[in-house]
N, C-alpha and C positions, 0 to 999 in steps of 0.2 A: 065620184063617178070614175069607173076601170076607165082607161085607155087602149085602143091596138095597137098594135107593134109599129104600124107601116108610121102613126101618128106623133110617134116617140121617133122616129126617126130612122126605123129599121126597113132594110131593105124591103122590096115586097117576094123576093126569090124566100129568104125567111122566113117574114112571117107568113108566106103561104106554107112550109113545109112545120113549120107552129102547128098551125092551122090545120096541118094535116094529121095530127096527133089531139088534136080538141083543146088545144093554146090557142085564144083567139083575146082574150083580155090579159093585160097586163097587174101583176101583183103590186101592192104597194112599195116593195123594196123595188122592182125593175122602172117601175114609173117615177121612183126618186133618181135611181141612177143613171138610166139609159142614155138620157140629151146629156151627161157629162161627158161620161164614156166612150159613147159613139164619138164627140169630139177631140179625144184624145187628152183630155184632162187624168191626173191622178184621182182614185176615189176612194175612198174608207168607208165602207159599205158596212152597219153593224145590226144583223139579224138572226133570228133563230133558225135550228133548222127546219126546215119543211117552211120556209118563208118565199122561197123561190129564187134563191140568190145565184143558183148556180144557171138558172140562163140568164139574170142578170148581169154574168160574166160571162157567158159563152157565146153571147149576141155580139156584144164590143170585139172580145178578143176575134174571132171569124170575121167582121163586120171590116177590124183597120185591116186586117192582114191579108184578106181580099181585095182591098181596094174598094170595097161597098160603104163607105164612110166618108164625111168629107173632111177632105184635107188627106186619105188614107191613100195609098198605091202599093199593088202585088210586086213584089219582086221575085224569081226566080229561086225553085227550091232546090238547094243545095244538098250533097251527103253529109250525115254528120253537123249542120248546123240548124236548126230548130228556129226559127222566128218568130214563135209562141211557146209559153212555159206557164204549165200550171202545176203547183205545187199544194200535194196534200199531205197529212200526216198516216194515212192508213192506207193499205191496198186497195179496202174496200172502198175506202170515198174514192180511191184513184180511177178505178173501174166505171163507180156510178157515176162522174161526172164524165169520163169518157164518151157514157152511154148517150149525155145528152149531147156533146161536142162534137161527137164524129158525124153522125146525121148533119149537123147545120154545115160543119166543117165541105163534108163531099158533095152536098149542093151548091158551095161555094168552090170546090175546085180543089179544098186544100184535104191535104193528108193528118192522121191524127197518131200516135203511139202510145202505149204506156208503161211505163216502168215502175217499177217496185221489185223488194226481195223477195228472198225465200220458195225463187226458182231459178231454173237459168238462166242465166243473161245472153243464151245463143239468139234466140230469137230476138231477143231486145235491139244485140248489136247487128244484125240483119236491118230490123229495119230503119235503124239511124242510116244505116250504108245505102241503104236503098232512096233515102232522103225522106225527111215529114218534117212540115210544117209545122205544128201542134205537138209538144211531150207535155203528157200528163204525168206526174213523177212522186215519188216520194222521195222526201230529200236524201235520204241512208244510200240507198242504191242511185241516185244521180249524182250522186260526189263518187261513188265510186266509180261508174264510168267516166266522168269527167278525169278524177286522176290514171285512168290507163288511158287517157288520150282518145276515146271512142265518140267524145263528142263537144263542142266547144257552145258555149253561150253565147262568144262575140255579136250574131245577127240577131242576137231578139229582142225585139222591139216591143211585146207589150207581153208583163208578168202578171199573174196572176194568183197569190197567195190565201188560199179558203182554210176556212176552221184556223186563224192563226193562233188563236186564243189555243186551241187543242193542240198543237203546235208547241205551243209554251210549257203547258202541263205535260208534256210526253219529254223535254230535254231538248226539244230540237233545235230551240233559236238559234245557238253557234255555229248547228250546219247551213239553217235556213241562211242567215248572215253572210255564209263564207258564199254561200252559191247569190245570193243578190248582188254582193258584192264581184261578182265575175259577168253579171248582167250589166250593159251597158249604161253611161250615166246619160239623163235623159229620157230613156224608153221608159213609154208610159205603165204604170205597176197599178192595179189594182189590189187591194188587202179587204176583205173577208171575215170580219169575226164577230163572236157573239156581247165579245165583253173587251175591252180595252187593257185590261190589267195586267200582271207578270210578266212584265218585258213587252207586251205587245206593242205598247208607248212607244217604246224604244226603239225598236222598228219602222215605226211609222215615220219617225222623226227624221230616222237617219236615213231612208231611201223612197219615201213619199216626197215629192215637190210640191208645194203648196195645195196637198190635198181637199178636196169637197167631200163635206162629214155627210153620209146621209145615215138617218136610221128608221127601219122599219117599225120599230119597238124599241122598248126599255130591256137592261136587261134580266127582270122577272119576267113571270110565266102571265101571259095576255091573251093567251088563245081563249075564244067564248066559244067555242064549241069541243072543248075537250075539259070532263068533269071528273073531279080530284075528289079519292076517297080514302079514309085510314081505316083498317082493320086490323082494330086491336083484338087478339085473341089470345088463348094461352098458348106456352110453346108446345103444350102434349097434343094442340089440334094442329100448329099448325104444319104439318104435312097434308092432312087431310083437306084443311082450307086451300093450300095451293091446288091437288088435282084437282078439286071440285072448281076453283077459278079457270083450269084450265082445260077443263071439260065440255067447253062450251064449242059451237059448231065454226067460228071467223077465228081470226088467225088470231095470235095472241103472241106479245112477247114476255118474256120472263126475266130480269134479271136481279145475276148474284154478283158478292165481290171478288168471289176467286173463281178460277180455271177451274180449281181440283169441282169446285162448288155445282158448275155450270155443267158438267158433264155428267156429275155423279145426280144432279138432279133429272137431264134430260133422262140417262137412264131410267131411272124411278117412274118416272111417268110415263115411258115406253114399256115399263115392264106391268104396270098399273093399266094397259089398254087404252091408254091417249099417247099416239105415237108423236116423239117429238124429239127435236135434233139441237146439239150446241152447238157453239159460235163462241171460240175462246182461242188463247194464244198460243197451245200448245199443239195445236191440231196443223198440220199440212198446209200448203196452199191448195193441194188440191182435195182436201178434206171438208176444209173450208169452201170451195165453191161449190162441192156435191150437196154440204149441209145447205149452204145457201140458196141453192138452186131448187130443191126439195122443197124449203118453206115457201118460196116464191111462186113455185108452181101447184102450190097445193096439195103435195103431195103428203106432208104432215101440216097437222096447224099451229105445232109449237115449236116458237123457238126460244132458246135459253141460251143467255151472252154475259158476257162481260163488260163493262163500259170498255173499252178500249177496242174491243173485238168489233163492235155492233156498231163503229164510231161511222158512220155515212153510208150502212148499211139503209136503202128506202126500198119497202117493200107496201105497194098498192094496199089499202083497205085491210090496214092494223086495226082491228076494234079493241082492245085489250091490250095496255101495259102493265104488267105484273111488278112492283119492285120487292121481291120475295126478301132478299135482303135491304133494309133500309141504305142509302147512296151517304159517300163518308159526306158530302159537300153538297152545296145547290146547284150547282154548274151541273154536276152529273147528273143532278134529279132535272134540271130540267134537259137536259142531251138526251137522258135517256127518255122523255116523256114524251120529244121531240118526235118519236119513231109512229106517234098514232095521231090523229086530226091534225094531217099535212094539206095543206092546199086548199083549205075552207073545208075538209070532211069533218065529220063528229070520230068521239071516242074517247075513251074512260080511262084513266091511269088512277092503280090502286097502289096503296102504298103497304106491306103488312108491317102491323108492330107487334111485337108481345110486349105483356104492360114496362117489362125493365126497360122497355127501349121508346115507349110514349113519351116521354119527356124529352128526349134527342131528336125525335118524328118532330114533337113540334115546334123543334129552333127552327128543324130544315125546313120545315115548311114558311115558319116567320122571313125563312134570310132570301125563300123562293119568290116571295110576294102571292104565296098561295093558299088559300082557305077551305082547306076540303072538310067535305063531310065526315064527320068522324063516330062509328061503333064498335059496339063490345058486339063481336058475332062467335060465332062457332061452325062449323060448314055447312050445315043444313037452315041458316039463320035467312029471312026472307030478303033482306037486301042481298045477301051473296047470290040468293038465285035471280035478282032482280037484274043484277052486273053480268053473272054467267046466263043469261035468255036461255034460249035451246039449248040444249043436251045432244053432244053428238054419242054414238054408240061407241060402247068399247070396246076396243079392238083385242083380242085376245094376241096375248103375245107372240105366239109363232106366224102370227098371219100378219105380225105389223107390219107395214113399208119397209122392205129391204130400205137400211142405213139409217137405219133408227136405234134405239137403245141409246141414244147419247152421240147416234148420228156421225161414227167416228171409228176409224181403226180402234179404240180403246173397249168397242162396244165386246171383241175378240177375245181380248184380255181376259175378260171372267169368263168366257166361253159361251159365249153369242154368237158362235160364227152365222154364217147366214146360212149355210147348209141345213141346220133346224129349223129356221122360221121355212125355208119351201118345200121340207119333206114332211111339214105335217106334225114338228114337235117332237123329232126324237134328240133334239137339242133343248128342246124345253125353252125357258127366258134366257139360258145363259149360263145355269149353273148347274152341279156337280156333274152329269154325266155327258154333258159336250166338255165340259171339261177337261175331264177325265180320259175322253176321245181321241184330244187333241193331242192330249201328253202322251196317251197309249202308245198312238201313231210317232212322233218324236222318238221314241226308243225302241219302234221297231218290234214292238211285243206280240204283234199280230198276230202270230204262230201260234200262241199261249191258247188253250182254249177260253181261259176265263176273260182275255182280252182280243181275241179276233172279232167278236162284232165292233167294238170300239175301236177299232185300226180300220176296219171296212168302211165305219162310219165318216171316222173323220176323211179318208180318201174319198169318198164318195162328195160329202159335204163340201171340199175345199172345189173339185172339178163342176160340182150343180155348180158351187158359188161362180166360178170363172166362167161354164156355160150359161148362166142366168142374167150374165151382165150383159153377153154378147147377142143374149135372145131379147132382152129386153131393151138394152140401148141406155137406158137411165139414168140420170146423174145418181140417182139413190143404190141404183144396183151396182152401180160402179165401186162408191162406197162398201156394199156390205161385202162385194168382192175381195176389196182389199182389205178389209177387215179378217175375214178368213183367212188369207193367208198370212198376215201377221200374226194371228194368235197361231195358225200351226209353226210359223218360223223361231216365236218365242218359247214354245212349247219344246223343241227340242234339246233347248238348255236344260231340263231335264226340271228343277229346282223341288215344289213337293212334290210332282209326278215319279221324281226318283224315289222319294221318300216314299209314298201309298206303296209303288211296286215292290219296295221290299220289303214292305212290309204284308204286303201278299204273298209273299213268297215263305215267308216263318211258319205259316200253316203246315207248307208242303217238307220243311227239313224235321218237323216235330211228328211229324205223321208217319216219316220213312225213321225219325229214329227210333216211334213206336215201331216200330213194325220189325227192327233187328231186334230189340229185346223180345217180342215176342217168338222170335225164331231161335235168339240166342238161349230161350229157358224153354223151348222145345228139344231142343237140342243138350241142355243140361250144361253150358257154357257162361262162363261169369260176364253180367253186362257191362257193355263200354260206357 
């Protein structure tokens, strides 16, 4: 039988704003840990994701640090000193636990921040100076502000360490280490994770006080409402198996083992008329939340990640996980399977093999604790259409969603600026004569008559691009904006575009130096 929050011990300011988001029963991980936590006991909390873990720690940590706890009391927030830390390993979990912690945090009074890299840290050191209670962080960039002296650990009194497991496999425990270790001895630490192994022991031992083990599950795959299937098919179909998986009308996610994999497929499928965007490490931060923003709003239904990329990525009513390439390990098949039937919903995770890789399909599946349904199909096979349901329409590629094609500045790269998909295709998907446009315009050949519509083009195309982002607003058009003008900025380097052009240009010296011999032996003169 669920519990309410107020029942577990939580405020009722809380669990009414719970409540106001349609949390009104408590998960099996929050109902094991809540009466610790709220007491201010240490806890080792070990679940999967989409188990609920992350207000299972967002309630406690709000809960002491407002004084809404007993035994808990507010103290006065300071610049630069933080009296709550949560520590994740990715931007993205840093964000989405934000998401749930700031709401509970301002009903409570307190302020929330977050940090991570691979932007500037102007704003970040703003608002330390400005004072917050709550930094959401990832360890890389809080050591680094911590060593320029922009913010000190000394007042925080209750940490909080998610995904530690994830933690471990990325290299971080000697940063995570050094930064617990600057946390005061005493304050109570929550840890987070799915699996106890690779150092995570180690951690626990050394800055956990007599912690309370709770666990929501084992660490196999337990969800009964999400159904595991192998598709074994050959490797000459399967590309064809992947669109047709991912031609279906609910969002779906896709993943490969590499970046180069994750992009060059999202293109593929956007170029294919099922418009859909990557999520991999090579991309921007702001590339990355245009991609992310798109899939989440519906604007494409496919996304295509990397385990690392997509690591605390939660996006509502995933029906469809795709693992296009088989996961080298079972932690990652189940991380990533994690992403569909979150929070008691249904949903399918398919695994594809081609027959050389059946045999490795089913270690991982023996070491996952998982038993899928396993066939020999081909794309048009009745169980593929029974996984894929509806059929959404395919989108011809000049009309995809601005910031599709691979969802990324790289979409540019082959000459997908966005200026072809809104004028109707005189860029086509992306290749040879946006191309060719782009390079044109880079050297300036406009003049040429054989190259002036292609210098008009790409001018026009880059200015739609920057008018279309500001007419529209979009995270996606922002994307294909910036897409555009990267591929014109790399385009001026000239590389084959110098090459074609001079090579267009041999016609015209062979044609003029026809034309002096024909003048030279009208004139009865020896030719040069």
């Amino acid at each position: 039988m669920s519990h309410s929050f107020e029942d577990l011990g939580v405020s009722e300011a809380l669990s009414a704003d719970l409540a106001r988001v349609g949390i009104t029963e408590a998960f099996p991980i929050q109902e094991k840990t809540l009466p610790d936590s709220l007491s201010g006991r240490d806890v080792l909390g070990r679940g999967r994701t989409g188990s609920g873990k992350t207000v299972a720690f967002a309630l406690p940590l709000v809960s002491r640090l407002a004084g809404l706890a007993p035994g808990s009391s507010r103290v006065a927030r300071r610049a630069n000193r933080p009296t709550g830390l949560v520590l994740a390993p990715t931007r993205e979990l840093a964000t989405q636990i934000d998401r749930t912690v700031a709401p509970l945090a301002k009903v409570a009074g307190l302020k929330t921040t977050v940090i991570f890299g691979g932007v500037s840290q102007k704003h970040q050191e703003k608002a330390l100076a400005g004072g917050v209670d709550i930094v959401v962080a990832c360890p890389g960039r809080l050591e680094d502000l911590m060593k320029q002296g922009l913010l000190t650990l000394d007042d925080v009194r209750v940490t909080v360490l998610d995904e530690a497991d994830h933690m471990a496999d990325m290299g971080f425990l000697p940063v995570v280490t050094r930064i617990l270790s600057r946390t005061p001895k005493g304050s109570q630490r929550l840890l987070f994770s799915a699996t106890l192994d690779n150092g995570v022991d180690i951690l626990v031992k050394k800055f956990l006080k007599d912690p309370v083990l709770h666990s929501a599950d084992n660490a196999q795959a337990a969800v009964t409402t999400m159904d595991h299937h192998v598709l074994v098919t050959d490797s000459d179909h399967k590309q064809a198996l992947i669109e047709t998986l991912a031609s279906g009308t609910g969002r779906r996610m896709m993943f490969t083992r590499t970046k180069y994999r994750a992009k060059k497929m999202a293109k593929k499928l956007s170029q294919a008329g099922i418009p859909a965007v990557d999520l991999q490490g090579n991309l921007s931060q702001g590339a990355r939340d245009r991609n992310l923003a798109a899939f989440s709003a519906g604007d494409v239904r496919v996304l295509v990640a990397t385990d690392v990329a997509a690591r605390g990525v939660h996006v509502d009513d995933v029906e469809l996980v795709v693992h296009i390439d088989p996961p080298a390990e079972h932690k990652s098949y189940l991380h990533r399977s994690g992403r569909t039937a979150r929070a008691g919903a249904s949903g399918s995770v398919i695994t594809i093999a081609t027959t050389e890789e059946r045999s490795d399909v089913n270690k991982l599946m023996k070491k996952a604790g998982v038993t899928p349904r396993v066939d020999q199909v081909a794309p048009g096979s009745e169980v593929v259409k029974e996984l894929v349901g509806e059929r959404a329409e395919r989108v011809a590629p000049s009309a995809a969603p601005t910031g599709t094609a691979g969802g990324s500045p790289s979409a540019s790269r082959s000459g997908g600026g966005a200026s072809g998909s809104r004028r109707g295709g005189r860029g086509g998907s992306g290749r040879g004569r946006g191309r060719g446009s782009a390079q044109a315009a880079g050297r300036g050949n406009g003049a040429r008559s054989g190259d002036a519509g292609a210098g008009r083009g790409t001018s026009n195309g880059r200015s739609q691009a920057r008018s279309g982002g500001r007419r529209r607003g979009g995270a996606a058009d922002g994307a294909a904006a910036g897409s555009a003008r990267t591929g014109a900025s790399r385009s001026t380097r000239g590389g084959s575009a110098q090459r074609s052009h001079g090579a267009d240009r041999v016609p015209d010296r062979a044609t003029a130096a026809a034309q002096r011999r024909r003048e030279n032996n009208r004139a009865g003169q020896p030719t040069r």
